[in-house]
N, CA, C and O of each residue as an XYZ file, in Angstrom:
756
protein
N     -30.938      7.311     24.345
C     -30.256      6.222     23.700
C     -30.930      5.975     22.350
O     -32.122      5.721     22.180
N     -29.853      6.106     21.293
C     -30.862      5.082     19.812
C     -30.784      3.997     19.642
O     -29.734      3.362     19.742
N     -31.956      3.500     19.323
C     -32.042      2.311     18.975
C     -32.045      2.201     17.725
O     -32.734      2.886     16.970
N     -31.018      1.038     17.287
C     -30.854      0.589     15.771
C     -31.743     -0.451     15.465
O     -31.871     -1.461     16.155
N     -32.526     -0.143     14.150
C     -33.655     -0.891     13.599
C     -33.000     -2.133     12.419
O     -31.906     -2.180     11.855
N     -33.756     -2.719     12.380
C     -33.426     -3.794     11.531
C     -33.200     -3.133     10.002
O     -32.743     -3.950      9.203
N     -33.374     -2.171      9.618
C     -32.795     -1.660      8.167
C     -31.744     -1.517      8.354
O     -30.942     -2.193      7.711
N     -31.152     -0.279      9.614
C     -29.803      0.197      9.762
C     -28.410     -1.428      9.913
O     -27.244     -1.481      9.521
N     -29.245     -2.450     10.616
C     -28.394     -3.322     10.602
C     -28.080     -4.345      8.965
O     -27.208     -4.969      8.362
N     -29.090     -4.043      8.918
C     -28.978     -4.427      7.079
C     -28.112     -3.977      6.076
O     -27.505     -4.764      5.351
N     -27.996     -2.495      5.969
C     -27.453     -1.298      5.665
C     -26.062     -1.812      5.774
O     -25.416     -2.264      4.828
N     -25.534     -1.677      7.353
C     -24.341     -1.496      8.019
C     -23.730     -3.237      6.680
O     -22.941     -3.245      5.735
N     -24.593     -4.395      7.305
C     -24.306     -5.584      6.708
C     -24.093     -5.438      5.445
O     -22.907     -5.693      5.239
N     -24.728     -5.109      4.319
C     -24.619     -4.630      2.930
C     -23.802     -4.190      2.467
O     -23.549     -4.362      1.275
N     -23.026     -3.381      3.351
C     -21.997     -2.098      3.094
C     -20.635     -3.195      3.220
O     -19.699     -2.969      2.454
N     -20.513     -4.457      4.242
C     -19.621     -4.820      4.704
C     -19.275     -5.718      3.323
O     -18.167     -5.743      2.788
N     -20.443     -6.437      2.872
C     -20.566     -7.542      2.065
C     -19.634     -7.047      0.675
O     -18.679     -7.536      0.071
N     -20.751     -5.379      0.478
C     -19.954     -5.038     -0.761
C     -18.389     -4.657     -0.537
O     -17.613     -5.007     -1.426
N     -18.034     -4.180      0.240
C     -16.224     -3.986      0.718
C     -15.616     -5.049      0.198
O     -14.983     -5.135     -0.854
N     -15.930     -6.134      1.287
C     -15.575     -7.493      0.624
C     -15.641     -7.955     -0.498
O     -14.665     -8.649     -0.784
N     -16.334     -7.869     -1.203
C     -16.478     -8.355     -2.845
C     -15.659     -7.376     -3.433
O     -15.076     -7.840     -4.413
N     -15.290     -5.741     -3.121
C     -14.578     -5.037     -4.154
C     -12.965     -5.469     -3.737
O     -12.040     -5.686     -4.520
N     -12.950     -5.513     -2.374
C     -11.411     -6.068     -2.060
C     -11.009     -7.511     -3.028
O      -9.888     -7.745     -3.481
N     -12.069     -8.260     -3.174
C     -11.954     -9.788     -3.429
C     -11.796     -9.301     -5.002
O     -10.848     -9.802     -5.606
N     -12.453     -8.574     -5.564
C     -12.388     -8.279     -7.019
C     -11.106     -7.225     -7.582
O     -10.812     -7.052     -8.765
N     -10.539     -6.674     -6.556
C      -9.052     -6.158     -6.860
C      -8.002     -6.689     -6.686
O      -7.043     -6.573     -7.449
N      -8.025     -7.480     -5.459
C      -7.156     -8.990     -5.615
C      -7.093     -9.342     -6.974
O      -6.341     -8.781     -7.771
N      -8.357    -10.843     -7.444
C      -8.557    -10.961     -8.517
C      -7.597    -10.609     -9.632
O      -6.888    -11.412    -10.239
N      -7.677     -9.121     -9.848
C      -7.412     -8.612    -11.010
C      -5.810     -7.987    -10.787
O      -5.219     -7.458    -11.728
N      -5.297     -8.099     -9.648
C      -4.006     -7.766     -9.561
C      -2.913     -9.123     -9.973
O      -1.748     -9.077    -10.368
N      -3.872    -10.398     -9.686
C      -3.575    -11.858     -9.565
C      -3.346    -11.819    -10.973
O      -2.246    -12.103    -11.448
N      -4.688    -11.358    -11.921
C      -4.490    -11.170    -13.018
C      -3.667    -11.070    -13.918
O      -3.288    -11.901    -14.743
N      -3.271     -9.589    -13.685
C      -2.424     -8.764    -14.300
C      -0.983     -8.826    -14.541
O      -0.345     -8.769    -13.490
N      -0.437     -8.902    -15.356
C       1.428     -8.923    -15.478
C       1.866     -7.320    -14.657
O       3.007     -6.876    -14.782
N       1.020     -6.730    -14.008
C       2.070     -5.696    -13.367
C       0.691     -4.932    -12.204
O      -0.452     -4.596    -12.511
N       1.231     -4.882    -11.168
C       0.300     -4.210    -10.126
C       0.112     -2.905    -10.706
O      -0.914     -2.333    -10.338
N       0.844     -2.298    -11.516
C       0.450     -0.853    -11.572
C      -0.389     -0.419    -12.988
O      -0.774      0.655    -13.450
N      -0.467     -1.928    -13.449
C      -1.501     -1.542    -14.940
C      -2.960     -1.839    -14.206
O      -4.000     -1.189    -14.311
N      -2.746     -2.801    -13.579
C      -3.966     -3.062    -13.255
C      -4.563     -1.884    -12.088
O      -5.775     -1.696    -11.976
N      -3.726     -1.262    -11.394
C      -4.423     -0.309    -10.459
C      -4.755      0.824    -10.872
O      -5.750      1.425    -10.467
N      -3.603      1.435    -12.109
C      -4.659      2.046    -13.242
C      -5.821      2.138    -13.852
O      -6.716      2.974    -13.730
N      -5.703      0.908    -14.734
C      -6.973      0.084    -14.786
C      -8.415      0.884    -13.505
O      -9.169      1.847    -13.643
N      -8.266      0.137    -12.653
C      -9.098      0.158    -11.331
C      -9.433      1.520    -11.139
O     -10.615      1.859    -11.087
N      -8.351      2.469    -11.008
C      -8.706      3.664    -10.854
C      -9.551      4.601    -11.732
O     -10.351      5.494    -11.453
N      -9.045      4.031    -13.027
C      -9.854      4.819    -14.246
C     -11.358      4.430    -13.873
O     -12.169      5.300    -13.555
N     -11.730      2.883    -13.938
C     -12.896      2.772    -13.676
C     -13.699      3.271    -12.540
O     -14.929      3.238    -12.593
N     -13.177      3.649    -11.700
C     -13.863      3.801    -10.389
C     -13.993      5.614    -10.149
O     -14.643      6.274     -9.338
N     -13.249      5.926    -11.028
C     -12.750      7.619    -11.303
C     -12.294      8.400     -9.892
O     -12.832      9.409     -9.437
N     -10.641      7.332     -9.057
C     -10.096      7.593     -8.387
C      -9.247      8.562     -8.980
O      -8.646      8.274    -10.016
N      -9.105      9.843     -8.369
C      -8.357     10.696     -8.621
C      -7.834     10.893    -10.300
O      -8.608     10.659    -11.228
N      -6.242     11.410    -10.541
C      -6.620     11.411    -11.953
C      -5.095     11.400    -12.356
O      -4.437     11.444    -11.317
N      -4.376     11.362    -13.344
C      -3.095     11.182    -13.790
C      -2.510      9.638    -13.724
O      -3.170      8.607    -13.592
N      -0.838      9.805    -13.877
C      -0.315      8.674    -13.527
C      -0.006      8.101    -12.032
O      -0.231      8.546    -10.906
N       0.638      6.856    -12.548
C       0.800      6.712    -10.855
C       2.139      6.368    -10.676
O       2.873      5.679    -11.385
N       2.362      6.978     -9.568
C       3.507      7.382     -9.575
C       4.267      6.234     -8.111
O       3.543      5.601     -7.342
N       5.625      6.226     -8.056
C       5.874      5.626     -6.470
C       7.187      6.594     -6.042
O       8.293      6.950     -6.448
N       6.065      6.788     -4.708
C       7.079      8.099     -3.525
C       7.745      7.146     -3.159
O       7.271      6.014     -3.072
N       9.180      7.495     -2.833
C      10.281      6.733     -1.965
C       9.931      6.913     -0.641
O      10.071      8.031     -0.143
N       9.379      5.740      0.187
C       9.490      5.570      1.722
C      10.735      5.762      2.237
O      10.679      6.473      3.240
N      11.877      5.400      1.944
C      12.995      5.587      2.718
C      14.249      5.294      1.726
O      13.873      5.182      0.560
N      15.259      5.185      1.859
C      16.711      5.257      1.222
C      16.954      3.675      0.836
O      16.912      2.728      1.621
N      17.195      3.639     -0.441
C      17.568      2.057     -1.061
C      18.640      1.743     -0.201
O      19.510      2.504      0.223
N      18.440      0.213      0.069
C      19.652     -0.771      0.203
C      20.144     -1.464     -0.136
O      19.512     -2.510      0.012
N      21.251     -1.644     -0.696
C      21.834     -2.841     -1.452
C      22.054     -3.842     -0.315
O      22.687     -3.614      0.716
N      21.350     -5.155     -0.699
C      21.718     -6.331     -0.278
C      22.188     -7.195     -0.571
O      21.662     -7.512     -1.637
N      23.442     -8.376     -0.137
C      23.999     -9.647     -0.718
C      23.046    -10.947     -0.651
O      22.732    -11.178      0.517
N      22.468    -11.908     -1.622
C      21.931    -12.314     -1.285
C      22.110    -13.655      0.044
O      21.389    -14.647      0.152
N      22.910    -13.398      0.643
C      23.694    -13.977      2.031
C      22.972    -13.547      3.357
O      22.804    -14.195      4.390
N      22.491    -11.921      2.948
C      22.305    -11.174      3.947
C      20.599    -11.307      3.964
O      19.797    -10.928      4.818
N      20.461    -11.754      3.128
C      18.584    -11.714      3.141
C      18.058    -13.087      2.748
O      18.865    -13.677      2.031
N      17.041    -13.714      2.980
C      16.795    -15.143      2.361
C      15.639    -14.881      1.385
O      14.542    -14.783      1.934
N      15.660    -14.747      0.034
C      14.599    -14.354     -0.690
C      15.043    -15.493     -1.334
O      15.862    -15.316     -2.236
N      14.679    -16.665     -1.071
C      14.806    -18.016     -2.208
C      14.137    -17.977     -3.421
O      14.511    -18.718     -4.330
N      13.232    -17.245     -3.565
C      12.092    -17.353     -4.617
C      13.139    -16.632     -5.747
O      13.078    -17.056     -6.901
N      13.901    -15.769     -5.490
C      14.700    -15.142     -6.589
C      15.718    -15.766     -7.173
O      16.397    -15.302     -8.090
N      15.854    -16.904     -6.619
C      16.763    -17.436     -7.268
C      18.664    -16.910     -7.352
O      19.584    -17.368     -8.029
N      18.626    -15.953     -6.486
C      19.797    -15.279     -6.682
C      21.614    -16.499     -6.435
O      22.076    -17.380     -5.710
N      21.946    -15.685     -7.591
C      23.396    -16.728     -6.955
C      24.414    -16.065     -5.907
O      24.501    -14.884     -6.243
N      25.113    -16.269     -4.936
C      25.354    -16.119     -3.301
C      26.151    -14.524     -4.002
O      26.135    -13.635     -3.150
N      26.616    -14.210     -4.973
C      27.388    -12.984     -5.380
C      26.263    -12.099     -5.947
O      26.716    -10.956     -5.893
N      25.382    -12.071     -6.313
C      24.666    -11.172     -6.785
C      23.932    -10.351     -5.936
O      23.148    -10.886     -5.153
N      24.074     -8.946     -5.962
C      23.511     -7.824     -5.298
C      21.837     -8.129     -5.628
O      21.379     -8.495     -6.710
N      21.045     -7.848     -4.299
C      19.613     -7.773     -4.301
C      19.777     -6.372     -3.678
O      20.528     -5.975     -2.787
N      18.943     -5.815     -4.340
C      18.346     -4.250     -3.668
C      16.846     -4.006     -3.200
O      15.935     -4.739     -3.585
N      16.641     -2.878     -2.304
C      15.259     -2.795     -1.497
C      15.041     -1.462     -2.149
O      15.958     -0.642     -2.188
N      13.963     -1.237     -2.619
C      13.320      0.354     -2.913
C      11.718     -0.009     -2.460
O      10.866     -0.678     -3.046
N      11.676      0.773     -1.072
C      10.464      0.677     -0.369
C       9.682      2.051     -1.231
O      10.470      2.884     -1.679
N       8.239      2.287     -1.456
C       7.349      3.120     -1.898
C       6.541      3.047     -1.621
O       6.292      2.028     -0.976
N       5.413      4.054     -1.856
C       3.843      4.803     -1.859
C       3.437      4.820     -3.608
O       3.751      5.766     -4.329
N       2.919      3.971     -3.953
C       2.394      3.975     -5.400
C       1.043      4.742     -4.810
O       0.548      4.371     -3.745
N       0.472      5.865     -5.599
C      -0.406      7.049     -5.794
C      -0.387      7.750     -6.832
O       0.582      8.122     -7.494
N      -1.529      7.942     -6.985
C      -2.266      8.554     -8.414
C      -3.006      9.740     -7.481
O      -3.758      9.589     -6.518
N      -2.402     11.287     -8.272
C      -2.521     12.609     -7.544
C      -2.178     12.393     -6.162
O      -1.054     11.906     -6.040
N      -2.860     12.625     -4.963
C      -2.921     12.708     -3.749
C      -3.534     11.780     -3.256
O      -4.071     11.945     -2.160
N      -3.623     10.530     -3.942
C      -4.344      9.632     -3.379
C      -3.522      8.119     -3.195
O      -3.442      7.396     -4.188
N      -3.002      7.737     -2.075
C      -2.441      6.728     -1.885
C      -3.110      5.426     -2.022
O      -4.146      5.138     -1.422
N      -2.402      4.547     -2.937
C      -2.695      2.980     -3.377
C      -2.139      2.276     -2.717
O      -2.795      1.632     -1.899
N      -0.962      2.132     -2.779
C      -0.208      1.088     -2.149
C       1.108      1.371     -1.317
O       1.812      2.353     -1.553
N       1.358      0.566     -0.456
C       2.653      0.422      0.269
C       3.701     -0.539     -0.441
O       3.418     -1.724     -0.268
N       4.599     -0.362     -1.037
C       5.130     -1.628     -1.795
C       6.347     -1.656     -1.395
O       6.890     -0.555     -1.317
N       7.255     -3.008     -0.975
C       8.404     -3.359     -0.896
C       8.904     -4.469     -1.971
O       8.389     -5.523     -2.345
N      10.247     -3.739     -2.358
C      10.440     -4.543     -4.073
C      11.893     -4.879     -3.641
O      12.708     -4.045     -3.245
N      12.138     -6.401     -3.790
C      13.583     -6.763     -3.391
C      13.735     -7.445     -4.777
O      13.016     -8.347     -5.208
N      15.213     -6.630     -5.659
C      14.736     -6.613     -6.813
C      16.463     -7.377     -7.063
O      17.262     -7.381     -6.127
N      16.731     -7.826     -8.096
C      18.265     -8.029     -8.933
C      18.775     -7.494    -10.153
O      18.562     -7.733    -11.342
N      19.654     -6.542     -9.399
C      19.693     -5.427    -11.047
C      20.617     -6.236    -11.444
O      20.189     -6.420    -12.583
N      21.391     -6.752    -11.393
C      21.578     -7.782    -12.496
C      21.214     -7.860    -14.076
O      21.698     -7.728    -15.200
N      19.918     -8.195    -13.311
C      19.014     -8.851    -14.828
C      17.950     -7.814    -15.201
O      16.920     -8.234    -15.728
N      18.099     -6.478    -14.978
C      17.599     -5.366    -15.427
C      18.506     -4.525    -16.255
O      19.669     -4.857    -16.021
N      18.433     -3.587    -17.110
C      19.525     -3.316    -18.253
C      19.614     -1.920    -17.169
O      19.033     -1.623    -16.125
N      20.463     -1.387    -17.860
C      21.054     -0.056    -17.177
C      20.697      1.076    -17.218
O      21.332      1.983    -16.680
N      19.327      1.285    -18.032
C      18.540      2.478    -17.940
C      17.117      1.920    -17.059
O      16.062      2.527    -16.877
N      17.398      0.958    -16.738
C      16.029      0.288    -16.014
C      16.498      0.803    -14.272
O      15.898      1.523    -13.474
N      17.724      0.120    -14.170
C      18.229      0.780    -12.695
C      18.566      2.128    -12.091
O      18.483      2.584    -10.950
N      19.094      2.743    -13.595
C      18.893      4.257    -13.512
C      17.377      4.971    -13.259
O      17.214      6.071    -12.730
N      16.210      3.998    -13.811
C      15.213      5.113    -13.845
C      14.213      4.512    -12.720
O      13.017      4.789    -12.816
N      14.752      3.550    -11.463
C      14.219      2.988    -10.370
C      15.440      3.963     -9.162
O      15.118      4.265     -8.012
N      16.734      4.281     -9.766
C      17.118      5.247     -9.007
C      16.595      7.022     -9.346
O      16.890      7.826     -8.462
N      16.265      7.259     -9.896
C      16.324      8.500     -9.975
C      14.702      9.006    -10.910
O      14.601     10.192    -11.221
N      13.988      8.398    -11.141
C      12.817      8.907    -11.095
C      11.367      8.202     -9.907
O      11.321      7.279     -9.093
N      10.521      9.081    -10.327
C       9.175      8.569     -9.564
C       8.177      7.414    -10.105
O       7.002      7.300     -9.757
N       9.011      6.395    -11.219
C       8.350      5.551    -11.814
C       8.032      4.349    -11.440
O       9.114      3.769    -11.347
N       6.919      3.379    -11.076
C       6.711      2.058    -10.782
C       7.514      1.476    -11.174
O       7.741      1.598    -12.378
N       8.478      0.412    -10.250
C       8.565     -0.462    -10.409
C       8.076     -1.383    -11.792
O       8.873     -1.694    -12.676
N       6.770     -1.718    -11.803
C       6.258     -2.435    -12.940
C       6.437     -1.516    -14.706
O       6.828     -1.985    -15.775
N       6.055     -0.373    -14.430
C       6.329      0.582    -15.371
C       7.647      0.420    -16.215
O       7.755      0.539    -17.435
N       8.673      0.109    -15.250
C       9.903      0.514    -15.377
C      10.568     -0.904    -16.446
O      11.286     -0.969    -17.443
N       9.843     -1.900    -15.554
C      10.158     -3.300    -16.350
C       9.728     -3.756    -17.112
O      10.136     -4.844    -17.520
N       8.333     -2.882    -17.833
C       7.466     -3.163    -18.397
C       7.833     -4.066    -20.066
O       7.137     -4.942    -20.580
N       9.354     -3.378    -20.687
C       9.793     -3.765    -21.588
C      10.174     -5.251    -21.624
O      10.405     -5.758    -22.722
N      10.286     -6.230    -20.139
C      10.636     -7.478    -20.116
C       9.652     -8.336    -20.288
O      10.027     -9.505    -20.194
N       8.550     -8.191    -20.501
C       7.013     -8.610    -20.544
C       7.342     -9.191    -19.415
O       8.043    -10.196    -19.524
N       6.984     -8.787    -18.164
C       6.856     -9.214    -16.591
C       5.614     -9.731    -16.642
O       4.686     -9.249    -17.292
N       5.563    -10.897    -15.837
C       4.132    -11.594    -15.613
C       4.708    -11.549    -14.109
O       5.868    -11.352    -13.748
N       3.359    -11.832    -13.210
C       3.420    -12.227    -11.725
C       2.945    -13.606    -11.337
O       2.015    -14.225    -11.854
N       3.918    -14.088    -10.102
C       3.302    -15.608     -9.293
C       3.124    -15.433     -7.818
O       3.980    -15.790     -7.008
N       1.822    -14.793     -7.445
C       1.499    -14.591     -5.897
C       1.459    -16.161     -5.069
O       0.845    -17.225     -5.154
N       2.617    -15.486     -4.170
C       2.686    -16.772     -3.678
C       1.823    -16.466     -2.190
O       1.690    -17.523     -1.573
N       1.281    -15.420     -1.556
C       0.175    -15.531     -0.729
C      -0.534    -13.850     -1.129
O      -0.204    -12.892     -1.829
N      -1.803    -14.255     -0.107
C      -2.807    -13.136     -0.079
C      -3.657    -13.284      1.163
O      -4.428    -14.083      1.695
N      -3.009    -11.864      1.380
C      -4.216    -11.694      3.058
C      -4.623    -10.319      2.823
O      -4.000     -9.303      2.515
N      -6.086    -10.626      3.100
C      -7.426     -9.859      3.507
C      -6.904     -9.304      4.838
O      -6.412    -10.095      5.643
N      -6.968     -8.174      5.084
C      -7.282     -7.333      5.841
C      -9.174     -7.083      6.516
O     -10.063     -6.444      5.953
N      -9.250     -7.778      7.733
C     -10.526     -7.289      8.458
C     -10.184     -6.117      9.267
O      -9.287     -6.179     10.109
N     -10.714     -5.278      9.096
C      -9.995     -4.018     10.303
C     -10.706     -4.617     11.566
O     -10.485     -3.744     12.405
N     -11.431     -5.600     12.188
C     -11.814     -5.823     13.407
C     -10.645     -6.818     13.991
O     -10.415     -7.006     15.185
N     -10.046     -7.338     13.021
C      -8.997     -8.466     13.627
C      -8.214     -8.270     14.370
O      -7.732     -9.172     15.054
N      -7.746     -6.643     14.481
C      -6.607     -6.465     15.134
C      -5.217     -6.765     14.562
O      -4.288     -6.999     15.335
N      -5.038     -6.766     13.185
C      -4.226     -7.142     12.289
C      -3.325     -5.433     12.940
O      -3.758     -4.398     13.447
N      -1.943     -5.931     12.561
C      -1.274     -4.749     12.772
C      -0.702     -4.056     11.487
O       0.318     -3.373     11.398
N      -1.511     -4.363     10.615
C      -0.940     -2.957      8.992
C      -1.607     -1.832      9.373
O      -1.244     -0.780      8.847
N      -2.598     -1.802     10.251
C      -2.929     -0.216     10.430
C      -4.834     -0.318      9.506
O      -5.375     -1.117      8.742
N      -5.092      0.525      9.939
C      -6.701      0.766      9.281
C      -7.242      0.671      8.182
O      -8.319      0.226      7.788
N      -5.842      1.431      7.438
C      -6.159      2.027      6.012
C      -5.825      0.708      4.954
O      -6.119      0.717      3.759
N      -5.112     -0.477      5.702
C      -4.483     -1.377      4.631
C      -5.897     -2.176      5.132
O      -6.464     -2.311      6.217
N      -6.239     -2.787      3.264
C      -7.380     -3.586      3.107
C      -6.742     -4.833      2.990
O      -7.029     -5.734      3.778
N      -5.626     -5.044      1.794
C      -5.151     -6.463      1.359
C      -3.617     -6.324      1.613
O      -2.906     -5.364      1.907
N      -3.331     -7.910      1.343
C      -1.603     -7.566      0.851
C      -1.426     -8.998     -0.293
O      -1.923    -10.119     -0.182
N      -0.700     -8.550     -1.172
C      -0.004     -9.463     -2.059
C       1.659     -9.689     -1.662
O       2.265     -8.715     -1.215
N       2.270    -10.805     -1.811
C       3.732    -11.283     -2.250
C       3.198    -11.996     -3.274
O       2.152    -12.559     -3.596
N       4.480    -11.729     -3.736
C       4.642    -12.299     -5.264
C       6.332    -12.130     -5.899
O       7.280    -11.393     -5.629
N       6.091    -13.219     -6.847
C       7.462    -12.956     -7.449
C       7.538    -12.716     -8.537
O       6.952    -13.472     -9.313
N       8.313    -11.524     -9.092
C       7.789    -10.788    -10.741
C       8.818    -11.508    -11.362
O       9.813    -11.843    -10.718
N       8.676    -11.788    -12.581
C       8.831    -12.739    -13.524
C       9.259    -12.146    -14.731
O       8.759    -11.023    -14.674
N      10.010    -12.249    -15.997
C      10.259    -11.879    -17.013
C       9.542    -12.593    -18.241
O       8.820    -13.538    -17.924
N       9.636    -12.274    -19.649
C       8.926    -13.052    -20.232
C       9.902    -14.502    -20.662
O       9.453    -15.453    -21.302
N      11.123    -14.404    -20.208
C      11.899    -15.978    -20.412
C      11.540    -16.708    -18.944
O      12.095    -17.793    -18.774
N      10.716    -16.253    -17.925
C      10.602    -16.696    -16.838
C      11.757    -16.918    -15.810
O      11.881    -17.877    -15.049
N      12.660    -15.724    -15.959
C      13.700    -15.578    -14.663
C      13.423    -14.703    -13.928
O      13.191    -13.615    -14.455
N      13.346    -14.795    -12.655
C      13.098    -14.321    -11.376
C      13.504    -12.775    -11.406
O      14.705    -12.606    -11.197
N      12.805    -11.678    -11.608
C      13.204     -9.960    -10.860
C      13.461     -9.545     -9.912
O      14.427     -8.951     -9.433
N      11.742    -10.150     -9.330
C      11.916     -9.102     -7.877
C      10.740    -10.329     -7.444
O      10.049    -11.166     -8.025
N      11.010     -9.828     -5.964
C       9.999    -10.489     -5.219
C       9.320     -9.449     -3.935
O       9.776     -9.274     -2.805
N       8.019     -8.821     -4.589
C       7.273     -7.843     -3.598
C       6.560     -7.765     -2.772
O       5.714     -8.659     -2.801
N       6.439     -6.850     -1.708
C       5.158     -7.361     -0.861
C       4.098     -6.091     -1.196
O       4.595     -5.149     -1.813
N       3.158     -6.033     -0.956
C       2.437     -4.969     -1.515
C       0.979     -4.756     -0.707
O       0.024     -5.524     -0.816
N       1.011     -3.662      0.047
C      -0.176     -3.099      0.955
C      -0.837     -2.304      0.065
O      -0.363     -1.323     -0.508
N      -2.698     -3.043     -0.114
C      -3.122     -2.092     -0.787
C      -4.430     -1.411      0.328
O      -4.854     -1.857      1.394
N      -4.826     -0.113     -0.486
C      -5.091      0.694      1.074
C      -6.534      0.925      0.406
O      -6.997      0.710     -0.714
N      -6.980      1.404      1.474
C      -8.610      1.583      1.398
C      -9.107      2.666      0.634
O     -10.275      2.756      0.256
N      -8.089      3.598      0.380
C      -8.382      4.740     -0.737
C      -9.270      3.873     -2.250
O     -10.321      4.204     -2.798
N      -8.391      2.775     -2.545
C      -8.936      2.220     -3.721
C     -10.505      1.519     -3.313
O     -10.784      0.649     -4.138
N     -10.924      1.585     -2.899
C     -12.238      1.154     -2.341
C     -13.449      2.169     -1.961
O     -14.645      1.915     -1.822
N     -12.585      3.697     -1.807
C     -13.264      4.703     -1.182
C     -14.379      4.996     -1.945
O     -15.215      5.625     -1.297
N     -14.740      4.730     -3.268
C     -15.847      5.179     -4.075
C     -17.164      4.173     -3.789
O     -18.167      4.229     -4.502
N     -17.047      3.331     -2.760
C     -18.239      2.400     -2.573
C     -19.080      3.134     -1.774
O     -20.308      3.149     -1.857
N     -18.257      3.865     -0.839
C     -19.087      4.616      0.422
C     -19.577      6.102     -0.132
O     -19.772      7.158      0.469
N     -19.687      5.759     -1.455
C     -20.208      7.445     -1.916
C     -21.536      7.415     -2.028
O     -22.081      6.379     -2.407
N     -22.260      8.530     -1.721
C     -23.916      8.205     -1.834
C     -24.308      8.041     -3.311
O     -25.476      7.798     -3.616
């Protein structure tokens, strides 16, 4: 049997403390930021996660929704206006960032903005970037992987929020799993 010494429990403690402070400090700066994907840029450059742009894989097939059929009050939608879902994997190379769900109103996006959320691999934020989008997180949960939380291992945080234009009318309103890849450079020797 080994016995663990009072360094190793120190160690183990240290390791936990700093997790926590880098999760608490990417929050922070996502809270920050007018767009999750400048700032996870940002993050990545500094931390020298993988390398290129970042891109978002389609999780599954868009849906157009009425806003009748979904209750997203925060958007403000009027009872005729189409809300749409484009679920993704925001990742830079092979390295997964985030889980993101974007319930968005093309509406009030111009027509090469909806074209290039249908048919390329571009963020969300990227895409809107021309509206000067600011964000208003309306919650934030920490992920403990001992809690028994059910996002799974790899999710550290999550943001909602509602993305914003620069006249301050309602876009989208997202939820956003960010994953432990962005953290992975703490545990490097």
């Amino acid at each position: 049997m080994t016995s663990l010494s009072g360094k190793g429990l120190l160690a183990t403690g240290a390791h936990w403390v700093e997790r926590d402070a880098l999760i608490r400090e990417l929050s922070e700066r996502i809270v920050q930021a007018k767009t999750a994907t400048a700032s996870l840029l940002d993050w990545c450059e500094e931390h020298g996660l993988s390398d290129g742009p970042i891109i978002a894989r389609r999780l599954q097939d868009d849906r157009t929704l009425s806003a009748r059929d979904l209750s997203l009050p925060a958007l403000g939608a009027m009872s005729e206006e189409l809300i749409r879902h484009r679920r993704v994997e925001l990742a830079r190379g092979d390295l997964p960032l985030v889980t993101a769900d974007n319930w968005f109103l093309p509406s009030r996006l111009s027509a090469q903005m909806n074209e290039a959320l249908d048919g390329t691999d571009l963020p969300f934020g990227a895409v809107i970037a021309p509206l000067d989008p600011a964000r208003r997180n309306f919650a934030i949960h920490f992920n403990d992987p001992g809690d028994g939380e059910a996002w799974g291992p790899d999710t550290i945080l999550e943001h909602q929020a509602v993305v914003i234009d620069g006249k301050g009318r309602p876009l989208a309103v997202v939820r956003e799993r960010f994953q432990a890849a962005l953290i992975s450079f703490s545990s490097r020797p």
